[in-house]
C-alpha positions in Angstrom: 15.6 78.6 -51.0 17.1 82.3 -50.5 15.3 85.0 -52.2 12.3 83.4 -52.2 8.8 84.3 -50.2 7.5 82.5 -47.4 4.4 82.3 -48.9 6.8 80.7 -52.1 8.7 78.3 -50.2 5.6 77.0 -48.1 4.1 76.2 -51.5 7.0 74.2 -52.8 6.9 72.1 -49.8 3.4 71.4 -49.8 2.7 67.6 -50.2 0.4 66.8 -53.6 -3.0 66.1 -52.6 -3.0 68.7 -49.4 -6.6 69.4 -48.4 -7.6 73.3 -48.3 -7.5 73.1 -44.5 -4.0 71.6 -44.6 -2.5 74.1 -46.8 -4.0 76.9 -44.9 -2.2 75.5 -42.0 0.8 75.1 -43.7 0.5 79.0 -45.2 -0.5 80.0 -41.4 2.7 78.3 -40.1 5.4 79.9 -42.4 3.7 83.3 -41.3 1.9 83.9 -44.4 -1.9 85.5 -43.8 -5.1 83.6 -45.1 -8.6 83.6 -45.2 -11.5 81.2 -46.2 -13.1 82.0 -49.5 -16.3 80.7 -50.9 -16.0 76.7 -51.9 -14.9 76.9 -55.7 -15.5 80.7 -55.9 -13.6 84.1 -54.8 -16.0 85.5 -52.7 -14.8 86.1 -49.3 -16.0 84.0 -46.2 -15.7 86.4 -43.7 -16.9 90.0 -42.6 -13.9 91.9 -43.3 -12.7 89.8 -46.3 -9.1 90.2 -46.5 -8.8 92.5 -43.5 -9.4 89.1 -41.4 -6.8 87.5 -43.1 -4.5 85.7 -40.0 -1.4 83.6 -40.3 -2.8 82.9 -36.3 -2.7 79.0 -35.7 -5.7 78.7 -33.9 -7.9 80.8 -35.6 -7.2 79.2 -39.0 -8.0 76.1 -38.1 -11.3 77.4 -37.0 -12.4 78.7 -39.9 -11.6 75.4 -41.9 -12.7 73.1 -39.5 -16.1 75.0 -40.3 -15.6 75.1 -43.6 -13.3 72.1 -44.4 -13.3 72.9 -48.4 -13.4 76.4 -48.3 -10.6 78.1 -50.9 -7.6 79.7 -49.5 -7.1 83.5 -49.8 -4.1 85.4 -49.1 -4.2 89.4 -49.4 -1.5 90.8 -51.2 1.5 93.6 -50.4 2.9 94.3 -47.1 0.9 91.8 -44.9 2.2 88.6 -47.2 5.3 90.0 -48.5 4.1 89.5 -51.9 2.4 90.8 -55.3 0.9 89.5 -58.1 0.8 90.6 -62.0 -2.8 88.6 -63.0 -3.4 87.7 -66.7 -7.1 87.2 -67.6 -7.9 85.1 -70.7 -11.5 85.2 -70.9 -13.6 88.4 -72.0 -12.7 90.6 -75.0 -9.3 90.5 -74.2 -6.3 88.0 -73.8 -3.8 89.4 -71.3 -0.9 86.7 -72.7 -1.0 89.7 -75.8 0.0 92.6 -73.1 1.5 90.3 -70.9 3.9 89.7 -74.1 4.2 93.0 -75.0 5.5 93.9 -71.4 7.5 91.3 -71.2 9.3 92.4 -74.5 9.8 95.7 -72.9 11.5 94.5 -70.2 9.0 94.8 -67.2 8.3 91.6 -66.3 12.0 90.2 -65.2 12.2 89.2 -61.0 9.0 87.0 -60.9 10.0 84.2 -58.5 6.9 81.6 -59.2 4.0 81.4 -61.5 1.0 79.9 -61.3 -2.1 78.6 -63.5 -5.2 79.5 -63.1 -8.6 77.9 -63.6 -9.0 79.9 -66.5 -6.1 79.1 -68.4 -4.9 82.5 -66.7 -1.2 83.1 -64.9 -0.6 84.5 -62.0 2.8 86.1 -61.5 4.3 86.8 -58.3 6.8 88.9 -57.0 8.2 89.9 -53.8 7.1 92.9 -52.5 8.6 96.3 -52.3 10.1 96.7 -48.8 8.8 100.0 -47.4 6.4 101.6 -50.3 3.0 100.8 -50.9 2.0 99.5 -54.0 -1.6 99.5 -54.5 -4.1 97.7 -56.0 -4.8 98.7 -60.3 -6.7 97.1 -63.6 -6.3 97.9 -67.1 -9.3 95.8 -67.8 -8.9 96.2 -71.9 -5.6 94.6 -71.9 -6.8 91.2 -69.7 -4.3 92.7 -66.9 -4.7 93.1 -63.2 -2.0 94.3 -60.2 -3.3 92.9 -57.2 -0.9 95.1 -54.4 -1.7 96.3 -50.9 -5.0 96.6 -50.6 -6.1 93.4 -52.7 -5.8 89.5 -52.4 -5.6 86.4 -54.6 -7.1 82.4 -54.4 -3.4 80.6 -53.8 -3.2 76.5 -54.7 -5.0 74.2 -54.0 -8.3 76.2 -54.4 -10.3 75.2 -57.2 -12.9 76.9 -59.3 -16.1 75.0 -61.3 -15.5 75.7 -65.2 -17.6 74.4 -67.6 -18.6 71.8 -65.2 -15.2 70.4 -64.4 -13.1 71.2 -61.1 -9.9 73.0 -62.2 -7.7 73.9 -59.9 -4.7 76.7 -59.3 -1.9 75.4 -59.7 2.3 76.4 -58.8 4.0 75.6 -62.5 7.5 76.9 -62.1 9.7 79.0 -59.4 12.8 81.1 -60.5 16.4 79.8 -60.3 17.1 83.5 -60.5 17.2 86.1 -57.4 13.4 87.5 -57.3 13.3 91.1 -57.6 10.2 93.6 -56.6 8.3 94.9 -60.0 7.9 98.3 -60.8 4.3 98.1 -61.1 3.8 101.8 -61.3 5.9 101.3 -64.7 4.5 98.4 -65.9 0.6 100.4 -65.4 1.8 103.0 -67.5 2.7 100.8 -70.1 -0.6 98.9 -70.3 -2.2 102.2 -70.5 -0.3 105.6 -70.7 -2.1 108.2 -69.1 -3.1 111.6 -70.8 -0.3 113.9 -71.6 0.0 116.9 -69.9 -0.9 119.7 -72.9 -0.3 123.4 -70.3 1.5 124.9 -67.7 5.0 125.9 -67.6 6.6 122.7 -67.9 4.9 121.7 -70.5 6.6 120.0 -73.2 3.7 118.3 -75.1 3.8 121.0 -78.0 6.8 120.3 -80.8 6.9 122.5 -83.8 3.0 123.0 -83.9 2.0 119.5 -83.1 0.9 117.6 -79.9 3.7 115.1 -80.0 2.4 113.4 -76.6 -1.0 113.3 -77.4 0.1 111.9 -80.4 1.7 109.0 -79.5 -0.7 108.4 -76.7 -3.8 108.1 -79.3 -1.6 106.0 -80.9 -0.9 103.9 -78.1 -4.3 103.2 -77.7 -5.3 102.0 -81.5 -6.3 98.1 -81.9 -5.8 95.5 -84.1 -7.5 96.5 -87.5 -6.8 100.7 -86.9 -3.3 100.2 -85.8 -1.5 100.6 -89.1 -3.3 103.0 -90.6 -3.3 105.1 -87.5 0.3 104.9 -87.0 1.0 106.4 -90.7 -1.4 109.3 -90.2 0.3 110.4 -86.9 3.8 109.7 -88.6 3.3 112.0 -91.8 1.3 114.7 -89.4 4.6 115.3 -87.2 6.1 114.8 -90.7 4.5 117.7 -91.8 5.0 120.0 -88.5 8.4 119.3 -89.5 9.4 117.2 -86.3 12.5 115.2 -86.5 12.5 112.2 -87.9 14.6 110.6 -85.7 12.4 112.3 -82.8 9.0 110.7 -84.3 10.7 107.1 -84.9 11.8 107.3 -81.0 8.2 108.5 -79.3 6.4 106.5 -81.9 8.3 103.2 -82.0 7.0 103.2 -77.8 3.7 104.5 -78.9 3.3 101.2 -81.6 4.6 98.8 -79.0 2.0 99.7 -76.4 -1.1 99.1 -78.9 1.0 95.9 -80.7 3.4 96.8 -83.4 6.5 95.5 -83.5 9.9 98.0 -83.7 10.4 96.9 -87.2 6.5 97.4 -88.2 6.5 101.0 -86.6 10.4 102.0 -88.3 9.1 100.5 -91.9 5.2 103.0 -91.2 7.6 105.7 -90.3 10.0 105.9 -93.2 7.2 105.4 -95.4 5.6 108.5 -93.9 8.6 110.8 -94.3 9.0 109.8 -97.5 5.5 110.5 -98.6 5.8 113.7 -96.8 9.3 115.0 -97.2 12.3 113.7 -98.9 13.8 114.0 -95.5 16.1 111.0 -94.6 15.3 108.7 -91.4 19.0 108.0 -89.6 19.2 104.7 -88.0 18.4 104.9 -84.0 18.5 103.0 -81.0 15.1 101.4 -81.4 15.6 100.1 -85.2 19.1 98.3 -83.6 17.2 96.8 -80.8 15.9 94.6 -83.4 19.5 92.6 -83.4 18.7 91.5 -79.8 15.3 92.0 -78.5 15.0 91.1 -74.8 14.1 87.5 -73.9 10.5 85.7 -73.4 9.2 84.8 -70.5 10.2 81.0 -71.0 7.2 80.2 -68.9 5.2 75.8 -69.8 2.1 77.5 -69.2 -1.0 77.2 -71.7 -2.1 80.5 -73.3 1.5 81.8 -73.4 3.1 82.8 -76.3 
C-alpha cells in the first residue's frame, strides 16, 4: 500500500502461523533490520544488541537457524524507517490515560499500524522523520515510552510468558489514511512539560507578580485526588495578582489537560476562582468553544483503550 513502511507492509503480508525464523526472513527481505532477542523475553541475543541488527539474508538466517525460536527485534528510527509511541499498562500507571489525553490534544494523528502487546499494551507506529533524528525518551509516570533512533522494539510474532500463558504481539489495525511522522518532541512535552524558564532577558515567566509558568507547570503535574483542589488555588492566586482572566483560563485549561481535567472541569474551577476572588467577569475563549467539537479518539479494537 503507498504511504506505508516496509517494515508495515511486510507485516500485512505475513502468512498466520509464520515461525520467528520465517518472519525475520520476510522482515530481512523487504529491507527492514532485525536481530534475535531472548526466547519470550526482550533481552538482546547478540553483542551489540541492536547495533547488529541486519536486513543481510544470510546472516539472518544464521542467527535463527541457531536459535529457531528466538524473538524478533527491529531497532527503531533511521535504520527501519520507523518509530514507535509505546503504552505500558502494568506498574503504577496506565499509559491508555496519557495516551487518551494526547490523543485528545491532537498529537497522536498519522500512526499507520498498531499493535498489541503481551501486556495488554499498544504499540503505535509511525514513519519516521526523513532527515532529523529523533531519539529515544520515557515519561515513566504516565505509562509512555518513545522508542526513536537509538532504541528498538519486539515486532509480531514474538511472544512473551505472562502469568504462565504464551501471549503473543500482535498487528490489530493499519491506517486507511496517509501515515504521517509524529512530532515526538511535542508529544514529550506534553506528557511532561519541562521547568519554566524563571530569568534572563527573555524571560516571560513573571506576570503581574506571579510565576504564571511555574504555575501552570505545578499544575500540570498534580494527580488524581490533588487535581481539583490544586487547580482552584493556582486559579484564585493569579486571580489575586490580578492576571487576566481570560489569560489564566487559556495557560490553565493546558495546564489541567496535561494532569487530567477536562476543558469544561478546568473553565467551571476557573470561574469559580474569579468569582471568589474578584467580581471580575470570565469572557468566553477558544478553549471553553472547543468543547462543541473536541478532536476525535483514536478509534483503535484494542483492549485497555478507552
Amino acid at each position: 500500500m503507498p504511504g506505508l513502511s516496509a517494515f508495515t507492509q511486510a507485516l500485512m503480508r505475513m502468512p498466520p502461523g509464520a515461525s520467528m525464523g520465517e518472519a525475520a526472513m520476510a522482515l530481512a527481505s523487504a529491507g527492514v533490520p532485525v536481530f534475535p532477542v531472548a526466547v519470550n523475553g526482550k533481552q538482546p541475543m547478540t553483542r551489540h544488541g541492536f547495533h547488529d541488527a541486519t536486513a543481510n539474508l544470510a546472516q539472518v538466517r544464521d542467527w535463527w537457524s541457531a536459535f529457531p525460536r528466538a524473538n524478533v527485534g527491529m531497532p527503531t528510527g533511521a535504520s527501519s524507517g520507523v518509530v514507535v509511541v509505546d503504552v505500558d499498562v502494568h506498574g503504577p500507571a496506565n499509559g491508555y490515560v496519557a495516551l487518551d489525553r494526547a490523543d485528545n490534544a491532537g498529537l497522536l494523528a498519522g500512526w499507520e499500524g498498531l499493535i498489541q502487546t503481551p501486556t495488554d499494551g499498544l504499540h503505535a507506529y509511525y514513519p519516521a522523520t526523513s532527515g532529523s533524528e529523533q531519539r529515544s525518551w520515557q515519561v515513566a509516570r504516565a505509562g509512555i515510552d518513545f522508542r526513536g533512533d537509538g532504541g528498538y522494539i519486539i515486532v509480531p510474532p514474538s511472544s512473551r510468558i505472562i502469568d504462565g500463558q504464551r501471549c503473543v504481539y500482535r498487528l490489530e489495525q493499519v491506517t486507511r489514511d496517509q501515515p504521517q511522522p509524529l512530532d515526538a518532541g511535542r508529544l514529550r512535552r506534553f506528557l511532561d512539560p519541562p521547568p519554566p524558564r524563571t530569568h534572563g532577558p527573555d524571560s516571560q515567566a513573571m506576570d503581574h507578580g506571579v510565576d504564571v509558568e511555574r504555575l501552570a507547570a505545578w499544575v500540570g503535574r498534580l494527580q488524581e485526588g490533588e487535581r481539583n483542589h490544586g487547580l482552584f488555588w493556582a486559579a484564585c492566586t493569579m486571580a489575586e495578582h490580578h492576571v487576566p482572566p481570560g489569560q489564566t483560563l487559556d495557560v490553565l485549561t493546558t495546564a489541567g489537560g496535561q494532569a487530567g481535567l477536562s476543558v469544561r472541569e478546568v473553565t467551571v474551577t476557573v470561574r469559580s476562582a474569579y468569582r471568589t476572588v474578584t467580581t471580575a467577569p470570565i469572557s468566553p475563549s477558544a478553549p471553553a468553544a472547543a468543547l462543541e467539537h473536541p478532536p476525535p479518539r483514536m478509534a483503535v479494537p484494542v483492549r485497555g483503550l478507552p
